[in-house]
C-alpha positions as protocol buffer text, in pm:
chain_id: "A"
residue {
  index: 1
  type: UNK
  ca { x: 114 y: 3874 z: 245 }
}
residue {
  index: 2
  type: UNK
  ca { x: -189 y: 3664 z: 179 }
}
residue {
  index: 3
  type: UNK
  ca { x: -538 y: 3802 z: 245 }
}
residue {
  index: 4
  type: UNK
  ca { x: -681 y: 3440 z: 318 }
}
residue {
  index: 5
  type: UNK
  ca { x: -815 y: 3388 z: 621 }
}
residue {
  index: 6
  type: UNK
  ca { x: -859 y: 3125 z: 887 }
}
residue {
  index: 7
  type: UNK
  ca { x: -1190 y: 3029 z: 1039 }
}
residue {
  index: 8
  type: UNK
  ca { x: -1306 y: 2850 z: 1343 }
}
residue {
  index: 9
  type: UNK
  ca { x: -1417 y: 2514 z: 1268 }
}
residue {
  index: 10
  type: UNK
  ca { x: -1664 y: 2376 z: 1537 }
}
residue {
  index: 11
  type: UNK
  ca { x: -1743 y: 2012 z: 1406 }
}
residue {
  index: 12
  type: UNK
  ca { x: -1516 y: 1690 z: 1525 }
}
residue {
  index: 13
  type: UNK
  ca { x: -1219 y: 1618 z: 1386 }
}
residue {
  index: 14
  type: UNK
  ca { x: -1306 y: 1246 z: 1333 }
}
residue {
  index: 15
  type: UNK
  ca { x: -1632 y: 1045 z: 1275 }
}
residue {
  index: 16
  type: UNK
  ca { x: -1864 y: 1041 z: 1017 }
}
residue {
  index: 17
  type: UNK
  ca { x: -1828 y: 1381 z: 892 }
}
residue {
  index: 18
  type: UNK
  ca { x: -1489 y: 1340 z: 876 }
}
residue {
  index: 19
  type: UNK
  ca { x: -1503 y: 1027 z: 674 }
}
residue {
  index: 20
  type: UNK
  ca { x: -1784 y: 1183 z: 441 }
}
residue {
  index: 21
  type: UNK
  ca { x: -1523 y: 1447 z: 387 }
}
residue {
  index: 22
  type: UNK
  ca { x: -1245 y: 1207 z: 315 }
}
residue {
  index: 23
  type: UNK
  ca { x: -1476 y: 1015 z: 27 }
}
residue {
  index: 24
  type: UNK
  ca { x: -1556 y: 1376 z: -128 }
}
residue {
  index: 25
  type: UNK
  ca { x: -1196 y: 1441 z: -160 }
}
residue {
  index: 26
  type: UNK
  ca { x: -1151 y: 1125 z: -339 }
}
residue {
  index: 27
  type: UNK
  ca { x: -1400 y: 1128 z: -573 }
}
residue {
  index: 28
  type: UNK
  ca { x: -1333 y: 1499 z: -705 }
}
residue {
  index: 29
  type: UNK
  ca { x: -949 y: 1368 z: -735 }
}
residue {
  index: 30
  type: UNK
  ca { x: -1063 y: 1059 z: -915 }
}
residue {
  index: 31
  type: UNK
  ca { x: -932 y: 812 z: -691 }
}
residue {
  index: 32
  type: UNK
  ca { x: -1221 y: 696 z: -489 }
}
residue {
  index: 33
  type: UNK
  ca { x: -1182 y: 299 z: -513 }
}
residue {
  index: 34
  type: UNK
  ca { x: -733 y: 347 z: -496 }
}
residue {
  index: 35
  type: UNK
  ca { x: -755 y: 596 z: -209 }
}
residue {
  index: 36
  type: UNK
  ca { x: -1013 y: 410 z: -10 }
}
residue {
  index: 37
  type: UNK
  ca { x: -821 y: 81 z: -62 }
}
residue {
  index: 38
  type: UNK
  ca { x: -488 y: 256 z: 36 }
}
residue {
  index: 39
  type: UNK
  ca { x: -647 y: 385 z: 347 }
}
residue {
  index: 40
  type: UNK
  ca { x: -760 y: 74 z: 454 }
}
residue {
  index: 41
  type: UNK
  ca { x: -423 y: -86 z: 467 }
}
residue {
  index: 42
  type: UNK
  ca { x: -349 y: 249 z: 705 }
}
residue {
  index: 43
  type: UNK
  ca { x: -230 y: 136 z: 1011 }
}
residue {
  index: 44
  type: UNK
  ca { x: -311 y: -215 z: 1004 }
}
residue {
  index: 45
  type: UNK
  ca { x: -134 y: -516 z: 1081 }
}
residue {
  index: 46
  type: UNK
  ca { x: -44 y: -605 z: 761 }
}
residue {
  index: 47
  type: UNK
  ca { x: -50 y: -246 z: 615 }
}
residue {
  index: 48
  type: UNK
  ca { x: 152 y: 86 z: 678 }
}
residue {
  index: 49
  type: UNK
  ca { x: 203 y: 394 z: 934 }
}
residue {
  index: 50
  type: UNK
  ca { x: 323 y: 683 z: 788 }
}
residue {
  index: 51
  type: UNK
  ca { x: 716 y: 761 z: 827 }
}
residue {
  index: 52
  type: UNK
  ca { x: 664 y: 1004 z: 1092 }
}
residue {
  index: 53
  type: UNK
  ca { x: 416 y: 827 z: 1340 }
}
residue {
  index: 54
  type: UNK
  ca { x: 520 y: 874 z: 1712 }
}
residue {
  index: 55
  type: UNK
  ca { x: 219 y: 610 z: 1888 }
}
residue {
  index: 56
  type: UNK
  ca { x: 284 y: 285 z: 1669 }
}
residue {
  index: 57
  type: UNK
  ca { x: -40 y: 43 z: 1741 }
}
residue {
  index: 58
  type: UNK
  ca { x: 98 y: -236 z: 1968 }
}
residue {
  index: 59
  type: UNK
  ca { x: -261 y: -409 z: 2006 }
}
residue {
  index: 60
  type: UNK
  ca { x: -525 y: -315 z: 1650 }
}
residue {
  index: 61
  type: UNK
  ca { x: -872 y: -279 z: 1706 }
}
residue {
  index: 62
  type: UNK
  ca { x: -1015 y: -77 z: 1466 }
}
residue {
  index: 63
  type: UNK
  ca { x: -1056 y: -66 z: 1062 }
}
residue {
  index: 64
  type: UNK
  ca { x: -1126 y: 242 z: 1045 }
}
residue {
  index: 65
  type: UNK
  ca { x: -825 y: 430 z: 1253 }
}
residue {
  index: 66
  type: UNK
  ca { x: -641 y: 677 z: 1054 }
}
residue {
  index: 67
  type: UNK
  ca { x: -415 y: 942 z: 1152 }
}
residue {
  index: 68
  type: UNK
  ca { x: -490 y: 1234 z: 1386 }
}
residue {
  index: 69
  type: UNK
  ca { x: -530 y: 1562 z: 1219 }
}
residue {
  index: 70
  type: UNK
  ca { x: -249 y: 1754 z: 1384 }
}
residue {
  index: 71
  type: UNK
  ca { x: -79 y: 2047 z: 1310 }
}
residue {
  index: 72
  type: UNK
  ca { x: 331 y: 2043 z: 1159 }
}
């Protein structure tokens, strides 16, 4: 058994934070400028959903519209 534990976390689970947090995670992996430009083909017209995404977009309007953060 693990002795890791799980805390609260009280800030959104979207906005800027969340994007702040996204860039950090690309930069320490090294893939800032791939990551951001695969992200923002994410759920566009012309770009991708993932495989298991229940609430396809039938009208876009945003650039900037991910995925939820939801648990398996």
């Amino acid at each position: 058994m693990s002795d890791q534990k799980i805390d609260v976390y009280p800030y959104p689970a979207g906005g800027w934070g969340a994007l702040r947090s996204v860039a950090h995670h690309l930069k320490e992996h090294g893939i800032a400028a791939k990551g951001a430009r695969t992200l923002l083909h994410a759920k566009q017209p012309d770009g991708f959903d993932h495989p298991g995404c229940a609430w396809p977009d039938r009208n876009h309007c945003s650039s900037f519209e991910f995925w939820e953060n939801t648990p398996e």
